[in-house]
N, C-alpha and C positions, 0 to 999 in steps of 0.2 A: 579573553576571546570567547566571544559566544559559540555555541554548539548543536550542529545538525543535523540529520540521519532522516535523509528525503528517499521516500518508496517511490523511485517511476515506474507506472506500469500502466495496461487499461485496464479500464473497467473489468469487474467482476473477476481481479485475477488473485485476490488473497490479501491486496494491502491491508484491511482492516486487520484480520485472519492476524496476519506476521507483527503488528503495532502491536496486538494482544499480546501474541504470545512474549513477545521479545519482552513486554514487561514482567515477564517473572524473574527480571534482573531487578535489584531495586534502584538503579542506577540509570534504567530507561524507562520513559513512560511517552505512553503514548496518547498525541495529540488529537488527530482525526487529519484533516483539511486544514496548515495553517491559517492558511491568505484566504480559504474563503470561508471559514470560520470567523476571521477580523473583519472579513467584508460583511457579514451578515449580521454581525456584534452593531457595527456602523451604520447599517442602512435600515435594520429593523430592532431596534436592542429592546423592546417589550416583548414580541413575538418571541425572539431568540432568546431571552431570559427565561422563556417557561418552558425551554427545551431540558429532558434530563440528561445530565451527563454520567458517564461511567461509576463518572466515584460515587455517585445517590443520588449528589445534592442537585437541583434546579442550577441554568447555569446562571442565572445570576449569585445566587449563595455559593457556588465553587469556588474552592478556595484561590483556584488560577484562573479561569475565566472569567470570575466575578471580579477580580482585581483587573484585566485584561480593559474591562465593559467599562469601570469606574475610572482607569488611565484614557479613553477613549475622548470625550470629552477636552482634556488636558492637552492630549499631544495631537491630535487633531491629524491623524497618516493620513496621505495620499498617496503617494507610488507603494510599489511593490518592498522597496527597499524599507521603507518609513510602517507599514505594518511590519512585515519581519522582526526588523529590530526594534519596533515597541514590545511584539510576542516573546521573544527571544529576550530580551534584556529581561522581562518580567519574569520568564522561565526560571531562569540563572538568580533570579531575587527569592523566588516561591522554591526551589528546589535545591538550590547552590550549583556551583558554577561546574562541579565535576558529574553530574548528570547529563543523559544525552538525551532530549525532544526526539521522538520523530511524528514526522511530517507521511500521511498519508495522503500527498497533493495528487497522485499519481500524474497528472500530465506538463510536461519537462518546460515549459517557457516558466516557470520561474526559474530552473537551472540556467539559463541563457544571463536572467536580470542578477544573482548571488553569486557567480561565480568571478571568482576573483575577487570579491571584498574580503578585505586586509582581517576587520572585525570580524569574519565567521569562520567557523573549520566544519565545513558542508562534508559530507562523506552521502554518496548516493547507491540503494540498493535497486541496481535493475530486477523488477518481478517480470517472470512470463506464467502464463499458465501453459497446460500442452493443449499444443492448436487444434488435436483431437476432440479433447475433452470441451474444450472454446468452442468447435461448433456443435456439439450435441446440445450443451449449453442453452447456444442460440436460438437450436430448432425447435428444442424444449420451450423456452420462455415465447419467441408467438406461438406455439399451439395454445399455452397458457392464457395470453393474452387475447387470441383468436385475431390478429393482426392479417388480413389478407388471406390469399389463397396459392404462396407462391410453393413452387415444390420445394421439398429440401436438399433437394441436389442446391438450387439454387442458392438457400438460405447456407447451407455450410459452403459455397463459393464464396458467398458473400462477406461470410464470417471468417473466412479463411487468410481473404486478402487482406482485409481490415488487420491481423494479428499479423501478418507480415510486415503491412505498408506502417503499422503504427510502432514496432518493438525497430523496424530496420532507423526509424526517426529517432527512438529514443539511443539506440547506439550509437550513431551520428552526432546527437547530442552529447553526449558523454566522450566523444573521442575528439570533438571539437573544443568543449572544455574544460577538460583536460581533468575531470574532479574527479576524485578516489572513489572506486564504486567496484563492485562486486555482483555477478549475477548469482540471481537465483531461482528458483523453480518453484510453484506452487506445489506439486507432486511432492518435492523435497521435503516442503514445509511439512506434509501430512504423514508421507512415509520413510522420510531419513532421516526423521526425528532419534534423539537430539542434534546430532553430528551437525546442523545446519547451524542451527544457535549459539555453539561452541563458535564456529567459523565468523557470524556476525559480531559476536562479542569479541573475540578476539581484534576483528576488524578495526570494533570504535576504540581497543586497547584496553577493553575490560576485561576483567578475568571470567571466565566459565562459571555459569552454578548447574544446580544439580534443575532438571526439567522435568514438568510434570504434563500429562497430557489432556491436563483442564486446562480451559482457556479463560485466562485469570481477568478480569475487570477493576480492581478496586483501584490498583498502580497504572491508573491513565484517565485522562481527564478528555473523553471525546464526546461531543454530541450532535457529530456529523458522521454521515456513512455510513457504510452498510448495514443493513439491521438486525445483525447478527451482533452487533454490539452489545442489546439489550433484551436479546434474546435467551433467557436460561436455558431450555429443553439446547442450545446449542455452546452449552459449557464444556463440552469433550471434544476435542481433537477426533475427525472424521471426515476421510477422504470421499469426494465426490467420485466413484469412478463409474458413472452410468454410459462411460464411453464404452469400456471393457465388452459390454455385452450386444455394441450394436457398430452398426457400418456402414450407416450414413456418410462418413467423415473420409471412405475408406475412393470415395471417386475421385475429390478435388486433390488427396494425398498421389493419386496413379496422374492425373492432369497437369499437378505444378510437383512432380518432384525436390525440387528445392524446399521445399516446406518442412521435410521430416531431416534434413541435416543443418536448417534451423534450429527447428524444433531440438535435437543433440544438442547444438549449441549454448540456445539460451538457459533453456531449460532444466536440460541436466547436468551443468557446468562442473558439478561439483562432485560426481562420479560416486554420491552414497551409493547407489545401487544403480542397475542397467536392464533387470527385467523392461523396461517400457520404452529402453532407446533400440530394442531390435526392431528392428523394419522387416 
């Protein structure tokens, strides 16, 4: 039976972040984007060949993605299902069969099309980030961008509902089909390190190793997402907390109170610490 460990979550909430670190198991390695990794292999495989991947190599010379590119041709996938298990069966050939993929797809309509095949044993980690830090985030990147002229009251309104209306979809998802999943917290990842990792490993049924707080690259073949991937100066484990010192975030929190027993919720599921769940 093939093997899966899918990160749902939005944008910019640590999937990449969590697919690293988790490979300092050597029993998980981490993919990027399966399905639109295959789809990108399929629709441009020159372009996407000269893409680097994690482990050094170009990906067409990887020694998983280049086999992935070279099967392409042969097995000719179209749905959703027919990538998967061309990636997945490959996985299982290039790593052996008691290793786990994961999948940094982050948005849940492939969980809708995998779930339930007989062939896969899907386990899914809900990621949130805290909706705090998600809008400074936000307001941050257009000043960066110079994107309009809206206030940020506005932009963390904005940003606010989107990490509600998007994480309330993905639990919906997950209670609807019914697959083994576990949340977890971006925050955890940075500051309740190791205890998070214990908890994932344990989850896919592997045993604990010892964690170090570099974020390791060679144990994952990705070369999609975020770019922090191929980033060195961003090889250490380091929390974003530019929310701590500001209070932007602190009107649309007084407006939609339900946001911060969310926020408890998804967040900090896992009860390492609580300094950030007092309100």
């Amino acid at each position: 039976m093939a093997r899966l460990l899918y990160i749902a979550s939005l944008p910019h909430s640590g999937s990449t972040l969590l697919s690293l670190m988790l490979g300092q198991h050597p029993q998980v390695i981490g993919l990027g984007g399966v399905d639109r990794a295959v789809q990108m292999l399929i629709a441009e495989p020159e372009k996407t060949g000269e893409r680097r991947c994690t482990c050094g190599a170009l990906t067409r010379d990887c020694p998983y993605w280049g086999l992935v590119a070279a099967k392409i041709p042969e097995k000719k996938p179209v749905s959703v299902i027919e990538r998967y298990r061309l990636a997945l069966d490959l996985f299982a050939e290039v790593f052996g069969d008691q290793a786990w993929p994961v999948d940094a797809g982050q948005i849940k309509e492939p969980l809708y099309t995998l779930a339930g095949q007989k062939w896969l044993d899907l386990r899914v980690v809900h990621l949130a980030r805290d909706v705090r830090s998600s809008m400074i985030s936000e307001i941050d990147s257009r000043r960066r961008k110079h994107r309009g002229s809206r206030l940020n009251i506005i932009v963390a309104m904005t940003a606010a509902l989107r990490w509600w209306r998007e994480n309330e979809k993905l639990v919906a998802c997950l209670q609807e089909t019914r697959l083994p999943n576990r949340l977890l917290g971006y925050e955890e990842i940075c500051l309740g390190f190791p205890e998070v990792f214990s908890g994932i490993y344990e989850f896919l049924g592997l045993k604990p190793v010892p964690m170090s707080a570099s974020v390791p690259r060679p144990n994952s073949h990705m070369f999609i997402g975020n770019r922090m991937r191929e980033q060195e100066e961003k090889s250490n484990l380091k929390y974003d907390g530019r929310w701590l010192t500001r209070r932007e975030w602190l009107p649309p929190c007084l407006l939609l109170p339900f946001l911060l027993s969310r926020n408890r919720r998804w967040v900090y599921a896992n009860n390492v610490f609580s300094v950030f769940t007092r309100q």
